[in-house]
C-alpha positions in Angstrom: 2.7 11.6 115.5 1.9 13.7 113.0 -2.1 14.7 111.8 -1.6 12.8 108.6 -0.9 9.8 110.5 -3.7 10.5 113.4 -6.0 11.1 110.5 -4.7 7.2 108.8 -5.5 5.5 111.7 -9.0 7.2 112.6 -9.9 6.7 108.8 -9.1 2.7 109.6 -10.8 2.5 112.4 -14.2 3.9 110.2 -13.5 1.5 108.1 -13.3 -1.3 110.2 -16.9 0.0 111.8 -18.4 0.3 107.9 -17.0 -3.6 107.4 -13.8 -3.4 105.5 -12.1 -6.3 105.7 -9.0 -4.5 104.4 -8.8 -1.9 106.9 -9.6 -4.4 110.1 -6.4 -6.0 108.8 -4.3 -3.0 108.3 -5.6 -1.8 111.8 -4.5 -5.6 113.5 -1.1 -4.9 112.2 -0.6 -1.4 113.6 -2.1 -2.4 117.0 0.1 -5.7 116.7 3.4 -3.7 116.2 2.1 -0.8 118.9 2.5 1.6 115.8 1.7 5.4 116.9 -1.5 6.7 116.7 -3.0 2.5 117.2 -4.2 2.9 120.8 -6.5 6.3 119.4 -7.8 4.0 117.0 -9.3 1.4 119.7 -10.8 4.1 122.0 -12.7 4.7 119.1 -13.7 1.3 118.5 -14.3 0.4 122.3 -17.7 1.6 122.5 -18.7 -0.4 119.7 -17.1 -3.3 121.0 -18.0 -6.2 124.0 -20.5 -7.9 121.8 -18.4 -10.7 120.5 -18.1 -14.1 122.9 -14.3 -15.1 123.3 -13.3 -18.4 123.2 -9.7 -19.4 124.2 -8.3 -22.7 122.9 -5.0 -23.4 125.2 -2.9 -26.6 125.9 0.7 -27.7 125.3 2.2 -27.8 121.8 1.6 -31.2 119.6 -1.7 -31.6 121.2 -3.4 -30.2 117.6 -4.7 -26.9 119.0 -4.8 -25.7 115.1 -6.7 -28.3 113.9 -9.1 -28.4 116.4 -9.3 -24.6 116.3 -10.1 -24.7 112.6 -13.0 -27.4 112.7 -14.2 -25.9 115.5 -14.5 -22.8 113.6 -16.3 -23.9 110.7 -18.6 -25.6 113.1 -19.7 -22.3 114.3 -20.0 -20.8 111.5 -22.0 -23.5 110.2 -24.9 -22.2 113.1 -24.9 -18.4 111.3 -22.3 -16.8 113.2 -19.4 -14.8 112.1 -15.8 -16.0 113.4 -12.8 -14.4 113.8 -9.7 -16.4 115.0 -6.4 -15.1 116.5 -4.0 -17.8 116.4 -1.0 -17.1 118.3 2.5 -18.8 116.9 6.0 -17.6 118.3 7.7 -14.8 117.2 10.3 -15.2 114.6 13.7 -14.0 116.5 14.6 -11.5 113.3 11.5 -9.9 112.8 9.1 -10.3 115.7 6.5 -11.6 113.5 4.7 -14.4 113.8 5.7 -17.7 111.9 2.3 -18.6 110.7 2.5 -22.1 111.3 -0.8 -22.3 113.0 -2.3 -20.5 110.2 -1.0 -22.9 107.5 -2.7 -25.6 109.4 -5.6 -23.8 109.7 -6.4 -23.4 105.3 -9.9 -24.8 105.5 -11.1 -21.6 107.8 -9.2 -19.3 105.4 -11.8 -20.5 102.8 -14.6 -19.0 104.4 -15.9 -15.6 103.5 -17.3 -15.6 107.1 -14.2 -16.4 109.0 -11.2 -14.3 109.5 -7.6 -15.7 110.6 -5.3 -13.7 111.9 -2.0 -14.9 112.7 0.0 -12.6 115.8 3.8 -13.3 117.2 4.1 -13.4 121.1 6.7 -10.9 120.7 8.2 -12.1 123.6 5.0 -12.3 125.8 5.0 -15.0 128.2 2.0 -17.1 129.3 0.8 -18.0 125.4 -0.7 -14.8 124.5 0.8 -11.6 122.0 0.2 -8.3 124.1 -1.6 -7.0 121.2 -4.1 -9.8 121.7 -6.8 -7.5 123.4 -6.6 -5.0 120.8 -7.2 -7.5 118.4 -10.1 -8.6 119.9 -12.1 -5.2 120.4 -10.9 -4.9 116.6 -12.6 -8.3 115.4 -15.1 -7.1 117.7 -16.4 -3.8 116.4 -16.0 -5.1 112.9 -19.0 -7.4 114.0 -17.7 -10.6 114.5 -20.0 -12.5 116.7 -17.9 -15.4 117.9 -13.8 -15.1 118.4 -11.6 -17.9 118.8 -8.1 -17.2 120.7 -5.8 -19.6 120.2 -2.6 -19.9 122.2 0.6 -20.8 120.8 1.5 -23.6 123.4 3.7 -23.3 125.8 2.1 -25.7 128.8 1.8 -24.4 132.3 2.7 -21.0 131.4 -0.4 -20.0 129.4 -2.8 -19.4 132.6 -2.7 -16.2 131.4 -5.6 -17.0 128.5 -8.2 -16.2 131.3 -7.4 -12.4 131.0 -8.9 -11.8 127.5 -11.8 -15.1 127.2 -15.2 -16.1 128.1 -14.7 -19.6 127.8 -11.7 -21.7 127.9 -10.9 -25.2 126.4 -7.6 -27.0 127.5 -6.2 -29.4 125.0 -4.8 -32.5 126.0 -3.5 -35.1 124.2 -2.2 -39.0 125.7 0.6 -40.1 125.8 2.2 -36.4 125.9 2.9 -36.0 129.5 -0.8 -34.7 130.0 -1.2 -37.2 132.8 1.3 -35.3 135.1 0.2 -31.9 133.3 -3.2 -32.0 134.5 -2.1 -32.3 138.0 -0.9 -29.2 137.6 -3.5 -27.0 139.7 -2.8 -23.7 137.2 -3.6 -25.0 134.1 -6.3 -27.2 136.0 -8.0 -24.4 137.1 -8.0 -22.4 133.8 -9.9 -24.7 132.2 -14.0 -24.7 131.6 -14.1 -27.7 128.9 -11.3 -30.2 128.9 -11.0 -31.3 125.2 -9.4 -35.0 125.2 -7.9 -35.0 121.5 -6.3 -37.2 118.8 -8.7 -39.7 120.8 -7.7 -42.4 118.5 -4.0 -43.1 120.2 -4.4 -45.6 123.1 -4.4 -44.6 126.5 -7.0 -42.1 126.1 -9.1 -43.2 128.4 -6.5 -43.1 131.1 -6.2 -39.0 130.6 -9.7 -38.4 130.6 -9.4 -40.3 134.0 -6.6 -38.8 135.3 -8.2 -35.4 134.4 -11.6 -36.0 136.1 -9.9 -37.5 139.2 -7.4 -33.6 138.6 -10.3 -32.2 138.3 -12.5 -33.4 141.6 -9.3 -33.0 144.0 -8.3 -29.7 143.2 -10.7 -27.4 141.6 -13.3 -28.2 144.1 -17.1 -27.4 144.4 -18.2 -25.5 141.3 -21.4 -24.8 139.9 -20.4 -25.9 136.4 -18.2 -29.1 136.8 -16.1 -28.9 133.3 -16.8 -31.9 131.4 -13.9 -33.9 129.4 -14.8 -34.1 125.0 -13.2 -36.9 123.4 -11.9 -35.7 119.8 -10.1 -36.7 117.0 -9.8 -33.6 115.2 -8.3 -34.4 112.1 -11.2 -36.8 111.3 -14.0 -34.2 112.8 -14.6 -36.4 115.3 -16.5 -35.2 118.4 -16.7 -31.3 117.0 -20.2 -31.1 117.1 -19.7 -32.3 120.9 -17.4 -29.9 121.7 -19.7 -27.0 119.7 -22.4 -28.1 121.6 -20.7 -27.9 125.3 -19.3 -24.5 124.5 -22.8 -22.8 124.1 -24.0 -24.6 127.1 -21.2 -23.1 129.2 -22.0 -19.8 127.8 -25.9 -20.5 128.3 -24.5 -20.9 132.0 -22.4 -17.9 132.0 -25.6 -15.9 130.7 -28.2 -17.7 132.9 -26.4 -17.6 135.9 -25.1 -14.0 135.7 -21.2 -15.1 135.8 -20.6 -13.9 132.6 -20.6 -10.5 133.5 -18.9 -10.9 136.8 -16.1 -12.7 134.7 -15.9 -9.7 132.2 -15.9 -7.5 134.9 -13.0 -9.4 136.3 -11.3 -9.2 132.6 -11.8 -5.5 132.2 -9.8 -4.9 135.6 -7.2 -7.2 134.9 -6.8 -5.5 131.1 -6.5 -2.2 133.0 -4.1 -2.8 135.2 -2.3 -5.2 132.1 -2.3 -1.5 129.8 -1.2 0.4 132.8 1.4 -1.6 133.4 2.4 -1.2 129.9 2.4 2.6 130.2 4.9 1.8 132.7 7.5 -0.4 130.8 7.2 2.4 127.9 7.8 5.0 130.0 10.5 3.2 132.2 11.9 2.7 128.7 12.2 6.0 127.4 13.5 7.4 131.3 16.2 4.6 130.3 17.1 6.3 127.1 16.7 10.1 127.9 18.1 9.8 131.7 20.2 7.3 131.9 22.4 8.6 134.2 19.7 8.7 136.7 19.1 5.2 136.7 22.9 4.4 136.8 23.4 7.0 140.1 20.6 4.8 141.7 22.3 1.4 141.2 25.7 3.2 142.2 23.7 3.9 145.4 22.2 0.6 146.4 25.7 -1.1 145.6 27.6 1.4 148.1 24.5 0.8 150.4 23.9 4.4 150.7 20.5 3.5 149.8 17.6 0.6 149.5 16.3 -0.7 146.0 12.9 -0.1 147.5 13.7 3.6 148.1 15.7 3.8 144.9 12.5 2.9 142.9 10.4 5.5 144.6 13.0 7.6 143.1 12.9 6.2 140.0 8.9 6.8 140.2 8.9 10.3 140.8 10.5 10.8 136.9 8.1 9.0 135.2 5.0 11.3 134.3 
């Protein structure tokens, strides 16, 4: 990387901390796309950082995470704070970038002066969450956004993985969907701190919310905060200002009863483990390009059984620095 670059994204990351708009989106995209020079940029931001409270909206597609996510966002914004939302939409298979569906539906936010939407491709990630999504967050963070939405881009029991980077977590469900075998499924069961019971209009809602406390009191067990089920409809705002109002009591609970910093601290070691694991791949990725006949006289060995796949990847290890 050269100094002119260096010196771009140190000058973005001042900029974000002085409160351009401008430059916090300029920054998202570099972090997003893992440009060089990007993970310089959030040491610097760090320290300013871990102020925000995260809030991960997660559930199956069609169950109107958007929507929800958008009304729930004015909502807060409506009590003085300042929002930032990450919505997370699949990648587009050409480009990598995200589709921006979720932002489309999400146009009333976009009004706001106070709320920034930012739209971010999985980029492959599995689980519902773009691997840049952390970055993002200390980004929106250090600009001095108070409250963060993280919204997942749907892909059922494979999005436990939205515990890593929130404080709180809000499953959508939806009837008539599947949701009533879904929520027996202890993973995403577990995830969840508010169970949000939307488009509560369609019939058999009552059933979920049912089969979701029953879910709930036979495999979560004993918990000093028993997650509560919130009936919406969240295309006519209906039960928002419920679903605003349980939020802050779980994070009044969080702060009261000291869990929120044990769950942070819990985050942090995940998130370092998460980049180092990265640092791997990268590496692992350039060994692949620059010595590639190393890694092909390894296979060559464990297929003549002249050695072990364990041993061959302690090999492997010892090229990587």
């Amino acid at each position: 990387m050269s100094g002119k670059e260096k010196k771009l994204l140190i000058d973005l990351a001042e900029g974000v901390l002085a409160g351009s708009v401008k430059d916090m989106g300029r920054l998202i995209t570099l972090v997003e796309y893992n440009r060089p020079g990007s993970i310089d940029a959030l040491k610097k931001l760090h320290a300013h950082s871990h102020n925000a409270y995260v809030i991960g909206i997660t559930g199956a597609p069609g169950t109107g995470k958007s929507t929800l996510t958008d009304k729930l966002s004015l909502n807060i914004c409506k009590r003085g704070y300042s929002v930032g939302v990450i919505a997370i939409d699949p990648s587009s298979p050409f480009t990598g970038g995200a589709l921006l569906g979720d932002r489309f539906r999400m146009r009333n936010s976009t009004l706001e002066d106070n709320i920034y939407v930012r739209s971010m491709g999985t980029r492959g990630s599995m689980g519902g969450l773009s691997r840049a999504t952390s970055g993002a967050i200390i980004v929106l963070d250090a600009f001095g956004k108070d409250i963060i939405l993280v919204e997942t881009c749907g892909t059922g029991q494979a999005e436990v993985d939205v515990i890593s980077a929130t404080d709180t977590t809000v499953v959508v469900c939806v009837p008539g969907m599947g949701d009533e075998i879904q929520t027996m499924k202890a993973g995403v069961m577990e995830i969840g701190d508010i169970f949000a019971a939307n488009k509560a209009d369609l019939k058999n809602v009552e059933k979920l919310i049912d089969d979701i406390e029953v879910s709930l009191h036979m495999g979560v067990g004993a918990k000093d905060w028993e997650p509560p089920v919130i009936k919406t409809t969240a295309t006519q705002s209906k039960g928002i200002d419920d679903l605003d109002e349980t939020i802050f009591k779980h994070r009044s609970y969080l702060l009261d009863s000291g869990a929120l910093k044990k769950k942070r601290e819990e985050r942090i070691r995940r998130e370092i483990i998460e980049i180092a694991k990265n640092e791997m791949v990268r590496k692992f990725e350039a060994l692949k390009i620059n010595n590639q006949n190393v890694s092909e006289g390894l296979i060559e060995k464990v297929i003549t059984r002249e050695m072990d796949p364990y041993t061959a990847a302690e090999d492997l290890l010892k090229f990587i620095k």
